[in-house]
C-alpha positions in Angstrom: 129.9 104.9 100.0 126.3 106.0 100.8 125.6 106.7 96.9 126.1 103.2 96.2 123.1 102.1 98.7 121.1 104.9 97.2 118.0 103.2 95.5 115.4 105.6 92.9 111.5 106.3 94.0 110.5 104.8 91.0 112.9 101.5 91.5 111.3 100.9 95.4 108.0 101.8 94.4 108.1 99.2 91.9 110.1 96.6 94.0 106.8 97.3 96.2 104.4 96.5 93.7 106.0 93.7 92.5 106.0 91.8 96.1 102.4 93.0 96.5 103.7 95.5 99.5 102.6 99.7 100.0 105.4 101.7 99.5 106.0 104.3 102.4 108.9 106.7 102.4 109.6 107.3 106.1 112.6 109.0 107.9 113.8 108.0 111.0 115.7 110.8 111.7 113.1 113.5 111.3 110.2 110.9 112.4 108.1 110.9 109.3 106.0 108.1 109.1 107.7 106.1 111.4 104.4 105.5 113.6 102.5 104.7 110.4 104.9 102.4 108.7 105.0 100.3 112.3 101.2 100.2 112.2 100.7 99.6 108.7 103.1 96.4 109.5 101.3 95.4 112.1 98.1 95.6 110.8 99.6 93.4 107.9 101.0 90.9 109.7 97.7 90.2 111.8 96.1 89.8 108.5 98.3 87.4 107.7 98.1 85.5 110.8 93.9 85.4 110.4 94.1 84.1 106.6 96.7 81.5 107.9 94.7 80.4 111.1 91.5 80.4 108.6 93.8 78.4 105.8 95.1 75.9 109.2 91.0 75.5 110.0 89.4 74.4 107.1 92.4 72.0 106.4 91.4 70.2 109.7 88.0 70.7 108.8 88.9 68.6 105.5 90.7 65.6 107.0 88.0 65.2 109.4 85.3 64.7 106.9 87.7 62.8 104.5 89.3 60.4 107.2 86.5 58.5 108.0 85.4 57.4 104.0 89.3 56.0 103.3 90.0 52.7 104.7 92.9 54.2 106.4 93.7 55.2 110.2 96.7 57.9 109.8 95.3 61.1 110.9 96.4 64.0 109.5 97.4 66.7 111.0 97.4 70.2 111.0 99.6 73.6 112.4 97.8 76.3 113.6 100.0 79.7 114.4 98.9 82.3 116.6 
């Protein structure tokens, strides 16, 4: 049953490239590039948490230089995750 989970280099690797991801062959068992693969995530997922708190920021910025010109009172407002 294994062989039919199996998955080719060259099919993750591309998988990898195609969802913009590094591709890292690490083995649990023998503890290759266990540690880097965890780091590596974590790294990525704090750089996605800066470019989203940077992406929540200037939207607030926005609607508080557009909300005074419209005649309007709804505030908008934004989601910041941390």
């Amino acid at each position: 049953m294994q062989e039919d989970f199996e998955v080719s280099r060259e099919e993750a690797e591309s998988w990898a490239q195609s969802v913009q991801l590094p591709y890292v062959e690490c083995s649990a068992k023998f503890r290759q590039n266990v540690d880097r693969v965890f780091h590596d995530l974590v790294r990525l997922i704090r750089q996605f948490q800066i470019a989203e708190r940077q992406m929540g920021l200037e939207y607030i910025s926005d609607s508080a230089n557009t909300s005074g010109s419209s005649g309007s009172h709804k505030k908008k407002k934004g989601c910041i995750v941390m």
